[in-house]
VEXDREN-2710 file (C-alpha; in Angstrom, 1 decimal):
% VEXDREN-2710
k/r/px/py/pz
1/UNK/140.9/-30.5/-82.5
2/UNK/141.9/-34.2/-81.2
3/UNK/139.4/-36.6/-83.2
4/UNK/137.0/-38.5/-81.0
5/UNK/137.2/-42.6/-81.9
6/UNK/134.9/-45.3/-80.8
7/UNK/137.2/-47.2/-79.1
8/UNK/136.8/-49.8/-75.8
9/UNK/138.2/-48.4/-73.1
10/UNK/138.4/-52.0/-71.5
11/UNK/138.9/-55.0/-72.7
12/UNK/136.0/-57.5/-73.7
13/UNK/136.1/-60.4/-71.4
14/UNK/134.6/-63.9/-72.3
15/UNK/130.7/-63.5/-72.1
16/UNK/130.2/-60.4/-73.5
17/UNK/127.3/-59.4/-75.8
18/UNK/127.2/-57.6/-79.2
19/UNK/125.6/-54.6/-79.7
20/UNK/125.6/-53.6/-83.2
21/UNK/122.1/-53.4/-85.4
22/UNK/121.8/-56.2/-88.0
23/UNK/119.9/-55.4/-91.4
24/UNK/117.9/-57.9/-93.5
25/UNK/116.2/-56.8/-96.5
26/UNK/112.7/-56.3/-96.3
27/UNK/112.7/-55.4/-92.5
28/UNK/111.0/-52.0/-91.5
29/UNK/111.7/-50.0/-88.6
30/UNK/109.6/-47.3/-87.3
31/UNK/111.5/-44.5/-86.0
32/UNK/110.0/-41.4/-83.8
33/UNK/111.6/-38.7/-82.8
34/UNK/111.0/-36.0/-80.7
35/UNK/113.0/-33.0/-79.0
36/UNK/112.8/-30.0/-76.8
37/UNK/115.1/-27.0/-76.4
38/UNK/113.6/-24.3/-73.9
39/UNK/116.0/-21.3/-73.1
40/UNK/115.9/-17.9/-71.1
41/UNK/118.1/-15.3/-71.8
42/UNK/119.1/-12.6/-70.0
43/UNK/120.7/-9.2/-71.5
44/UNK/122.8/-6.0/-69.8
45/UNK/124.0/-3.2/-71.4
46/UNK/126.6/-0.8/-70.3
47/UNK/127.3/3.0/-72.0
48/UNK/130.1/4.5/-70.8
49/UNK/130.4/2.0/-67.7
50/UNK/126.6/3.1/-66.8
51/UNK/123.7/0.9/-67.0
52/UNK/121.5/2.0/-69.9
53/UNK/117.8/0.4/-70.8
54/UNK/118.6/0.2/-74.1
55/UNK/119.2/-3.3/-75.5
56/UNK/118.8/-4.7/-71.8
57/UNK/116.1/-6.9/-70.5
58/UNK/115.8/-10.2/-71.9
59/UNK/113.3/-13.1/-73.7
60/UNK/112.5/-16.9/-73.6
61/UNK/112.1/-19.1/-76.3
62/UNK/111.2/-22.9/-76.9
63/UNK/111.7/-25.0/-80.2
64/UNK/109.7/-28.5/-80.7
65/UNK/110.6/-30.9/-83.4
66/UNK/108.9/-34.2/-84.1
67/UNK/109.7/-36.8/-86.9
68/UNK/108.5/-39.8/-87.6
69/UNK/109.8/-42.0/-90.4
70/UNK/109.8/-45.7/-91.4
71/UNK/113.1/-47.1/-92.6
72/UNK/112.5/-50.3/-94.5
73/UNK/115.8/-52.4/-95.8
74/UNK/115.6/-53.0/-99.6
75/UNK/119.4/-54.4/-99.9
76/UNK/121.8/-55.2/-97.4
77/UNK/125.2/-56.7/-97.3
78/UNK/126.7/-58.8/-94.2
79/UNK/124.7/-57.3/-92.3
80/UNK/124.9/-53.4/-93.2
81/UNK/122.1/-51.5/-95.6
82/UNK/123.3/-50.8/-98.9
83/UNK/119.7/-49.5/-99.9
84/UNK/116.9/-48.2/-98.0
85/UNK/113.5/-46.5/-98.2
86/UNK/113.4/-43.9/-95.8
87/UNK/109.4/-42.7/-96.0
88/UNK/108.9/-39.5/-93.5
89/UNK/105.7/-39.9/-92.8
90/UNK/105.9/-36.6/-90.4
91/UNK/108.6/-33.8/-89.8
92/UNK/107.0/-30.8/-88.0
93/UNK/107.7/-28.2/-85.0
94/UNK/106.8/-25.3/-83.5
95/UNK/108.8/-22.3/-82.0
96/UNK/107.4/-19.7/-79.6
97/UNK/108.8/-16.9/-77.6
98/UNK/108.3/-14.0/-75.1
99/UNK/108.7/-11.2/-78.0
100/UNK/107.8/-13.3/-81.2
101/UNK/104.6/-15.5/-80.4
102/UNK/104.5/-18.4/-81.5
103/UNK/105.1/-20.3/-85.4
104/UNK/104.7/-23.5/-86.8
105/UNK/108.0/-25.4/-88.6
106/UNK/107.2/-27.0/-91.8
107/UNK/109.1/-29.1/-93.6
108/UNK/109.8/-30.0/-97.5
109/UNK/110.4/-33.8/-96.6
110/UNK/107.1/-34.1/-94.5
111/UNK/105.2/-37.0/-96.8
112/UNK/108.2/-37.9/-99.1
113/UNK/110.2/-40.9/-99.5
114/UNK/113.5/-41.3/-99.7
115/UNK/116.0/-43.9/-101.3
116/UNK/119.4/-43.5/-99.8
117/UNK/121.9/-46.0/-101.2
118/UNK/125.5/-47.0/-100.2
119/UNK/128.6/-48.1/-102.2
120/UNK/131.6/-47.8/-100.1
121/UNK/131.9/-44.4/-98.6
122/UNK/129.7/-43.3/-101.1
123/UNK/125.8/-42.4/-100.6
124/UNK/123.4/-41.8/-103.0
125/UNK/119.9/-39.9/-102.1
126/UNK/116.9/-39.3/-104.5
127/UNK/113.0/-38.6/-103.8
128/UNK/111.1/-41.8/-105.1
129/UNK/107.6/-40.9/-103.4
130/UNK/106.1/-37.5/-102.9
131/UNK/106.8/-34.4/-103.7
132/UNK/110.7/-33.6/-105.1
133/UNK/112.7/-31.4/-102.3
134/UNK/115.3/-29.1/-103.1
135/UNK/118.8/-30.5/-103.6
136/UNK/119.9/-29.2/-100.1
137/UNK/117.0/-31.3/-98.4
138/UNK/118.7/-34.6/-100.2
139/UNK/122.3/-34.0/-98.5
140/UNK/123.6/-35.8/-95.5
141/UNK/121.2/-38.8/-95.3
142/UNK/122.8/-42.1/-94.1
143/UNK/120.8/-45.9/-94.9
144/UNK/122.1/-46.5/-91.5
145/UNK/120.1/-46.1/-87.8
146/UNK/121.1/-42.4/-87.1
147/UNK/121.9/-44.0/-83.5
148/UNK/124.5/-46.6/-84.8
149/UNK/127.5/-44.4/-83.4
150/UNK/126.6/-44.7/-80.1
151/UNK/127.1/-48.5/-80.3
152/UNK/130.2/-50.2/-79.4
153/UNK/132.8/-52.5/-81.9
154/UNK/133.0/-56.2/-80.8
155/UNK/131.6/-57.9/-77.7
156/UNK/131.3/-56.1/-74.6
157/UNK/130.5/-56.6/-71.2
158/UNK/128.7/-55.0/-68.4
159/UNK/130.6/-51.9/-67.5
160/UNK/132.5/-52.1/-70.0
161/UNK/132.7/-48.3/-71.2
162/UNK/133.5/-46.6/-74.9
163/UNK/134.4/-42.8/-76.3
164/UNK/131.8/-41.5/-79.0
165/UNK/132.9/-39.7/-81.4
166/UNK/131.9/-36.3/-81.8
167/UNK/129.9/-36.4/-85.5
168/UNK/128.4/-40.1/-84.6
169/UNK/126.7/-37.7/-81.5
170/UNK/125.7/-35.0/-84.4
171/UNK/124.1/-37.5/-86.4
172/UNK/122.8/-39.4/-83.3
173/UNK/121.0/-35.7/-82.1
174/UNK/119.8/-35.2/-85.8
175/UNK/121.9/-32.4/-85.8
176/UNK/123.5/-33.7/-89.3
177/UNK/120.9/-33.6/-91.1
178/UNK/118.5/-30.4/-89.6
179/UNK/119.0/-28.0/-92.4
180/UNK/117.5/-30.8/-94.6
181/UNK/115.0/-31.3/-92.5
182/UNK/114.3/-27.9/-91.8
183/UNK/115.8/-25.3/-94.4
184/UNK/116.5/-22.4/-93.1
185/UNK/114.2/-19.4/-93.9
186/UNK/115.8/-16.3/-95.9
187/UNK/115.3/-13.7/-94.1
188/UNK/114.2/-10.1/-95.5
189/UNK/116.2/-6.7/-96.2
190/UNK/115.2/-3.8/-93.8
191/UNK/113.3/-1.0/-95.5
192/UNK/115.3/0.8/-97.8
193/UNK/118.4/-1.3/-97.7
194/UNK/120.2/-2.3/-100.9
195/UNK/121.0/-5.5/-102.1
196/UNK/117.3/-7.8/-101.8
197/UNK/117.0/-11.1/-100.6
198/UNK/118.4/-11.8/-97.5
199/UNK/119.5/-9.3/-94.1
200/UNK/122.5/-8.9/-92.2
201/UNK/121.1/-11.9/-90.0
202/UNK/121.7/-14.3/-92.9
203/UNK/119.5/-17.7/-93.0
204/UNK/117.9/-19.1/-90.3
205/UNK/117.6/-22.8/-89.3
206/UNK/114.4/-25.3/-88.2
207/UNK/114.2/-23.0/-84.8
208/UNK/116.1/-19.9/-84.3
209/UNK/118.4/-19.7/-81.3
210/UNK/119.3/-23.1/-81.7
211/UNK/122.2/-22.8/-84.0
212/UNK/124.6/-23.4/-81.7
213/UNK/123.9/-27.3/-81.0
214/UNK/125.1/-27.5/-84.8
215/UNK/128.9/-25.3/-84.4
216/UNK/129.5/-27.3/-80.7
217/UNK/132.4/-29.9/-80.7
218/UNK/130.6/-33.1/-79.0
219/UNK/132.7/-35.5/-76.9
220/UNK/131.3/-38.5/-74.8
221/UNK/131.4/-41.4/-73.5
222/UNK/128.8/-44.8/-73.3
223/UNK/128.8/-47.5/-70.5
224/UNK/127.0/-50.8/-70.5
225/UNK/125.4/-50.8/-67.4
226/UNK/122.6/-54.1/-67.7
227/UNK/122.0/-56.7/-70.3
228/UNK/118.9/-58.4/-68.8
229/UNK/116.4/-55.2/-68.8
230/UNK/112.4/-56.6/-69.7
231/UNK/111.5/-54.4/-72.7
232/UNK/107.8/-55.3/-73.9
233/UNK/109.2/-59.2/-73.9
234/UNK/112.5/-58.3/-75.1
235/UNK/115.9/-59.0/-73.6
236/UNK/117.6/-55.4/-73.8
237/UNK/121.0/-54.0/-72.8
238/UNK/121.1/-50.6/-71.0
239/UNK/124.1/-48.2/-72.2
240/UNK/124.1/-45.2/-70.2
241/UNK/125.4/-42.0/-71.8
242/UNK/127.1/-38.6/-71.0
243/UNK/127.5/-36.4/-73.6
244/UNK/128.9/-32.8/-73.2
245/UNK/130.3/-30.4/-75.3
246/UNK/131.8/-26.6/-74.6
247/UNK/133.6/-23.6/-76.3
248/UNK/133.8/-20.4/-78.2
249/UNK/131.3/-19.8/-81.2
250/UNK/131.5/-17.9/-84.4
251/UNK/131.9/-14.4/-84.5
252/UNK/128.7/-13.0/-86.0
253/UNK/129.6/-11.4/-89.4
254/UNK/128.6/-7.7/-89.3
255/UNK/129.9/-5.8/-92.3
256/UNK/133.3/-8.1/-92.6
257/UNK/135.6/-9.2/-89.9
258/UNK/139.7/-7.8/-89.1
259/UNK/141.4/-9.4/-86.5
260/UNK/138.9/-10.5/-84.5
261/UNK/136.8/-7.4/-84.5
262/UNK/133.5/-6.7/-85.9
263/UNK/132.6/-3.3/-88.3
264/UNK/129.4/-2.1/-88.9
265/UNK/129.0/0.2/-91.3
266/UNK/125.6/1.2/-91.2
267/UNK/126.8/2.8/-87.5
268/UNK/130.5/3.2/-87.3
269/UNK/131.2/0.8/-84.4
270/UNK/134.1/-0.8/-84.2
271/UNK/133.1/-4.2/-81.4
272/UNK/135.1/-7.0/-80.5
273/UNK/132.7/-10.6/-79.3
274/UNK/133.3/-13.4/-77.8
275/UNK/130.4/-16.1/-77.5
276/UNK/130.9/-19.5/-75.2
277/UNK/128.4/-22.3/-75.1
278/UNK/128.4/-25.1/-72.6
279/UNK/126.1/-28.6/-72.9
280/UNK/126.1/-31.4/-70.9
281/UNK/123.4/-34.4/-71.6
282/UNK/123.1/-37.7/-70.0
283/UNK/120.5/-40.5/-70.3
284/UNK/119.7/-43.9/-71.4
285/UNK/120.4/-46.1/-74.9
286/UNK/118.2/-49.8/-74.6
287/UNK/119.1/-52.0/-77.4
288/UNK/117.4/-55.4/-78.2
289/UNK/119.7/-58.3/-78.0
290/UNK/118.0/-60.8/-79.5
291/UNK/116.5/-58.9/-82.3
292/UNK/119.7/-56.6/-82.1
293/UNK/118.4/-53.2/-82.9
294/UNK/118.0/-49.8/-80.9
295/UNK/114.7/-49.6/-78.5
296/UNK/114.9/-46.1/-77.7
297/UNK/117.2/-43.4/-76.5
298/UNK/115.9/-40.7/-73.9
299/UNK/118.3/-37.9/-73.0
300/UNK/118.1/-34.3/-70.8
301/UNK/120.0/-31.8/-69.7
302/UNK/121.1/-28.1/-70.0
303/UNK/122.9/-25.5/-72.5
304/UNK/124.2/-22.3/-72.0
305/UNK/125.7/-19.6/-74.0
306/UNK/127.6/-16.4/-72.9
307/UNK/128.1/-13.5/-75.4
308/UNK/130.2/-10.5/-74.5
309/UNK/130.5/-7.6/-77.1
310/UNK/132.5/-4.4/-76.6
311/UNK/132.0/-1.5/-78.9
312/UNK/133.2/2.0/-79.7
313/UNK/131.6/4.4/-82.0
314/UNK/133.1/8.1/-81.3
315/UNK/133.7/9.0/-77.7
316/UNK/131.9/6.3/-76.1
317/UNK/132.3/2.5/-75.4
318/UNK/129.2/0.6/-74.6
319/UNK/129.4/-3.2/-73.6
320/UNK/126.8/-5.9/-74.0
321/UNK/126.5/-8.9/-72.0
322/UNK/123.9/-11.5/-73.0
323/UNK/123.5/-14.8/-70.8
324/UNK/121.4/-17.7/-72.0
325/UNK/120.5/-20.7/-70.5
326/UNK/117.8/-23.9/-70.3
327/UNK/116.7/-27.4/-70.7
328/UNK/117.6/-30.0/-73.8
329/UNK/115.3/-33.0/-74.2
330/UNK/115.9/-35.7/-77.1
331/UNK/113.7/-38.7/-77.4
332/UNK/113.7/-41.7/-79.8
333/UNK/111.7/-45.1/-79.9
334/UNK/112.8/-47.5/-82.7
335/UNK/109.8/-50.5/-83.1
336/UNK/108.8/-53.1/-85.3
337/UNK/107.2/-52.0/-88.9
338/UNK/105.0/-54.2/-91.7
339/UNK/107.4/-53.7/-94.9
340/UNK/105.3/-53.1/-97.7
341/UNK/105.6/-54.5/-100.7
342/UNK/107.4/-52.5/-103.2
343/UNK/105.3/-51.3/-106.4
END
């Protein structure tokens, strides 16, 4: 895979304005986020190259996640956090679907606070407030503004335009850092299966079904489009972004893998998968110039995946085509926050 670099596509001219967030220490931010995935599938299965009602028809399924945390700057070096408080003052959700109802998502970090500190490319995380997580719920935290990548190096002017690189779109999607925010769930063994602990299905993230924002290979591009939009008082620059992203998925794992193919030993089939995913997002990132920090980031759009599974077990040959598809929202608004005095 070709690496995705930040890069100015055209040269800054004279007059151009910086976008790149600025940290002091003892300056708080208050960061909410909140984000929508809403899909439809719809399933066909073939037995012998005749429709059969087994497996067929087909669900729906919606995951919310909200978050709200307050970063506030404890050290900082020319301009970059070296140390930071990060106190999640709410991480919940909810999934629902057609067959399932509906659950709530909870979350280990909801009410804990974070210290997350830099030296070089190294970054340090422990709980200082609240409740100690897991180890797992302490990886890949950044002191940084999770929408930093999305930003452009040096001056830039209006319509001037930039690649992203795909992980600065992971981490700008949260996507980095979900399986800390969420653990997955271990799933149960089926009656009477050997082994304990977990099923064939494995672990399951914040929201099932949505596993494959996490596997997709993100490519995009930003374009400054205005640098005199009215924000509340505040002189802001308008970045508009398309993001996509496309390709084949993991194999599911059932029972071990050879070439390619799938075995299940519980039944005997022998199936060969293929699974594609397609997303495509665009929207809006408004950045404060004077006070040079992020405003908020709205983006929408859709996702699709396409699964395709042959399979033969004896004389016969059944074939299962699954089609999913729906709507991705992703919200953020950055503001102003009292820093509190540290005890």
């Amino acid at each position: 895979m070709k690496p995705w670099t930040t890069s100015l596509l055209l040269v800054a001219l004279p007059g151009g304005v910086t976008l790149s967030t600025q940290y002091k220490p003892d300056h708080a931010l208050r960061i909410d986020v909140e984000s929508t995935l809403k899909m439809e599938s719809t399933v066909e299965m073939l037995r012998d190259g005749q429709a059969s009602d087994r497996g067929g028809g087909g669900m729906s399924w919606e995951t919310l996640r909200k978050e709200v945390h307050v970063d506030k700057v404890v050290e900082a070096k020319d301009g970059k956090p070296t140390k930071v408080h990060r106190s999640f003052e709410k991480v919940s959700g909810k999934t629902s679907s057609s067959r399932g109802g509906a659950s709530d998502l909870e979350s280990p970090l909801d009410g804990v606070t974070l210290e997350i500190k830099r030296g070089g490319d190294k970054v340090e995380v422990s709980a200082v407030e609240g409740k100690t997580p897991d180890a797992k719920c302490l990886e890949g935290h950044r002191p940084e503004i999770f929408l930093d990548g999305l930003l452009p190096e040096g001056d830039v002017k209006v319509d001037s335009s930039w690649d992203l690189e795909g992980e600065a779109i992971k981490r700008a999607l949260r996507l980095d850092v979900v399986q800390a925010l969420y653990p997955p769930a271990e799933r149960e063994e089926p009656s009477g299966q050997e082994g304990g602990g977990r099923g064939r299905g494995g672990r399951m993230g914040g929201g099932a079904g949505a596993e494959f924002l996490q596997h997709a290979d993100w490519k995009g591009k930003g374009k400054l489009v205005a640098t005199d939009k009215d924000v509340d008082g505040k002189t802001c620059a308008v970045v508009e972004l398309k993001i996509e992203a496309s390709g084949d998925l993991p194999e599911p794992d059932i029972g071990g893998r050879r070439g390619g193919r799938s075995y299940d030993p519980e039944t005997g089939a022998v199936s060969a998968t293929r699974s594609t995913y397609e997303i495509t997002l665009e929207g809006k990132l408004v950045f404060a110039i004077k006070e040079q920090r992020p405003v908020s980031l709205e983006l929408e759009g859709t996702a699709k995946t396409d699964t395709a599974r042959e399979s033969q077990r004896d004389e016969h040959t059944f074939k299962i085509h699954a089609a999913t598809e729906g709507q991705l929202t992703f919200k953020v608004g950055v503001s102003e926050e009292a820093a509190k005095a540290e005890k």
